[in-house]
NUTIPA-490313 format. One record per residue (C-alpha): residue number from 1; y, z, x. Coordinates in steps of 0.25 Angstrom, whole numbers. Example, Ala and Ser with C-alpha at 12.3 -4.5 7.8 and 13.67 -1.06 7.14 Angstrom:
PT     i      py      pz      px
PT     1     -18      31      49
PT     2      -4      29      55
//
This chain:
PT     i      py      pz      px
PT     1       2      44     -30
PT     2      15      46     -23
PT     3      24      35     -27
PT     4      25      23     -37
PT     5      21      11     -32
PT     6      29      -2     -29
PT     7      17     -12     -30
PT     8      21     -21     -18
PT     9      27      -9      -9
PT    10      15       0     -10
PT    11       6     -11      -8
PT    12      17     -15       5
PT    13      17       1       9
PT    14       0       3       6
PT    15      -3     -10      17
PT    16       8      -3      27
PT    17       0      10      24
PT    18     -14       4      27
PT    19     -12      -6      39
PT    20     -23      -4      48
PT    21     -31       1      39
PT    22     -46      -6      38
PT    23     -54      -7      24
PT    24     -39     -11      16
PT    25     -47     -22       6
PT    26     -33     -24      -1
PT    27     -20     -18      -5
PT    28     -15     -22     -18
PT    29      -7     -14     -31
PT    30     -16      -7     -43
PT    31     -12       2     -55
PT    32     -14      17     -55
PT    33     -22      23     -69
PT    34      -5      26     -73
PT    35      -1      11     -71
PT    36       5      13     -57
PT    37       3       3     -46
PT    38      -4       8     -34
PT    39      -8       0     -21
PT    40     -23      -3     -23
PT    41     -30      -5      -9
PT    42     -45      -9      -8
PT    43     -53      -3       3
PT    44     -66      -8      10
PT    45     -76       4       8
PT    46     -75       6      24
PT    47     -61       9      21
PT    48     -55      23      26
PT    49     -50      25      12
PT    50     -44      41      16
PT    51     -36      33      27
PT    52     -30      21      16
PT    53     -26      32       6
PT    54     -20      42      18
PT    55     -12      30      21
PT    56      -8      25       6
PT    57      -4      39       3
PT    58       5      42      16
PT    59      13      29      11
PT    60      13      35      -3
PT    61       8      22      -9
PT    62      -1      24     -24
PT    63     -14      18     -20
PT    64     -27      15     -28
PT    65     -39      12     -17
PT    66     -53       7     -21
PT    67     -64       2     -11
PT    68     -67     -13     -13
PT    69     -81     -18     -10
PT    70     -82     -33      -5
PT    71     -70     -41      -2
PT    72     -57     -40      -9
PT    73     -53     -54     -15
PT    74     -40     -59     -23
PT    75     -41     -63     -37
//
């Protein structure tokens, strides 16, 4: 990835980024295998998921995407 990550600016810079975008379950901040924050976003399987990471990786943000199933709820 090409920057560290500020947890509340990437995830502020990674909503700018994917605006208009359909399929976006959530946006919210996970840790990479090393213990770095990334912007985790959840896709609905009908996601364009090549148009989510074009976009992530033009704004430079560390990103982690998974396809969520079902509906996305807070805990």
């Amino acid at each position: 990835m090409a920057k560290t990550l500020n947890a509340t600016a990437g995830k502020r810079e990674a909503r700018s980024a994917l605006r208009g975008l359909h399929g976006i379950d959530s946006i919210g901040i996970a840790w990479d295998g090393q213990g770095h924050p990334v912007v985790r976003v959840d896709l609905s399987p009908e996601a364009d998921r090549a148009a989510v990471e074009q976009r992530l990786s033009a704004a430079e943000v560390p990103y982690l995407l998974r396809t969520v199933k079902g509906v996305v709820t807070a805990l």
